[in-house]
N, C-alpha and C positions, 0 to 999 in steps of 0.2 A: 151657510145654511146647510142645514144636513137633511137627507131624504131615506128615506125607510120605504122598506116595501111595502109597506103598510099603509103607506101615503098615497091618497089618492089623486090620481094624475087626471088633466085635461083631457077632453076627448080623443084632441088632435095629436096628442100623445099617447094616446092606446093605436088608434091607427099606425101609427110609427113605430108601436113596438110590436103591432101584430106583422107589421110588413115584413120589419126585419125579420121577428122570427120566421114568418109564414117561407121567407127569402130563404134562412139557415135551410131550414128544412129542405127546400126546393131543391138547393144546391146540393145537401147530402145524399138524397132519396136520387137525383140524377147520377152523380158518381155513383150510388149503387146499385141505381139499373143498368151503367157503362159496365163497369167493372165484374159484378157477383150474380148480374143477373142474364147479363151478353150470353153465357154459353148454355143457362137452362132453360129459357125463356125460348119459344120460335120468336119467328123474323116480324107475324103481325101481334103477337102479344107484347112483342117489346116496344113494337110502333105504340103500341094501347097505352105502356105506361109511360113513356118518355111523351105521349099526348097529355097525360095526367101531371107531370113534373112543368111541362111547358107551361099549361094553364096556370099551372101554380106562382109557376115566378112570374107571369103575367098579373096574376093579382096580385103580388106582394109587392113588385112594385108599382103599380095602382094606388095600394095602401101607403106606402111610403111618399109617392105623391099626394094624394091625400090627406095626411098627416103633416105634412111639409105645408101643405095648403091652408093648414088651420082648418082641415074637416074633422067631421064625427058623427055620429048619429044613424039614421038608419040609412045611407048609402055606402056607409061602413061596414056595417052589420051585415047588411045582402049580400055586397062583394064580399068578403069574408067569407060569410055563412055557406054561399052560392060555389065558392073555388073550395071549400073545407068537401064539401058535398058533391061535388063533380070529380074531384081529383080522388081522392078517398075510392070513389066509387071502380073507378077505373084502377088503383092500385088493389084493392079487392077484388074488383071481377077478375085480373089476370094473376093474383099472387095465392087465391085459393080456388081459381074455376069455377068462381060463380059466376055463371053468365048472365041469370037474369039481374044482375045491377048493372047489364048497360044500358034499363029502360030508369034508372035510378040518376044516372046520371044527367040526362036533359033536365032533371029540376035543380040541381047545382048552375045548369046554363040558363036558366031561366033567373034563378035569383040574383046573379050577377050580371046580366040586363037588368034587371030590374034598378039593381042597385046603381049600378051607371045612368041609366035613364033619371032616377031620381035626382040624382045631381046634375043632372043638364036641366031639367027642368027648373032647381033652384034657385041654378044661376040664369035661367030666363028672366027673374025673376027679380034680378039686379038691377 
């Protein structure tokens, strides 16, 4: 069987492949607040964004649980949506001094509740 990008994949396999990447990314963007961004960066703006990197591979693998689970759908969506929107926000507020996107960021934290809660409820539901 041959597969093309073009091929449209299962849910529970967009979950898995947003993990992983959501993961690549996490991994990279930490080595380069370690490394490029240790000596410009103060002591609480790098706490800020290494809190944004943390988050992030917390939901990627979420996601890749998730995906491993045979999930999809919108508690995929919100975790996703919710960690894209919360970690973003906090690599912004500290990589161009905008400060007011740390009142931006509690709705990244809210949609990733969200989206967890959704799938606990689900599975109540089993």
């Amino acid at each position: 069987m041959t597969s093309s990008l073009l091929t449209p994949v299962p849910r529970a396999s967009r979950a898995l492949a947003a993990g992983a990447l959501w993961g690549a990314l996490g991994i990279a963007l930490g080595a380069f607040g370690a490394h490029a961004l240790s000596e410009r960066l103060s002591a609480a703006d790098l706490a800020i964004f290494e809190t944004g990197v943390r988050y992030q591979m917390y939901a990627a693998l979420a996601l890749l649980a998730l995906g491993t689970a045979g999930y999809g759908g919108w508690p995929v969506r919100l975790l996703l949506l919710g960690s894209v929107i919360f970690s973003l926000s906090l690599y912004l507020l500290v990589g161009l001094n905008v400060r007011w996107l740390g009142a931006v960021t509690p709705v990244g934290g809210v949609l990733m509740i969200a989206g967890l809660v959704w799938l606990g409820l689900l599975n109540l539901r089993r």
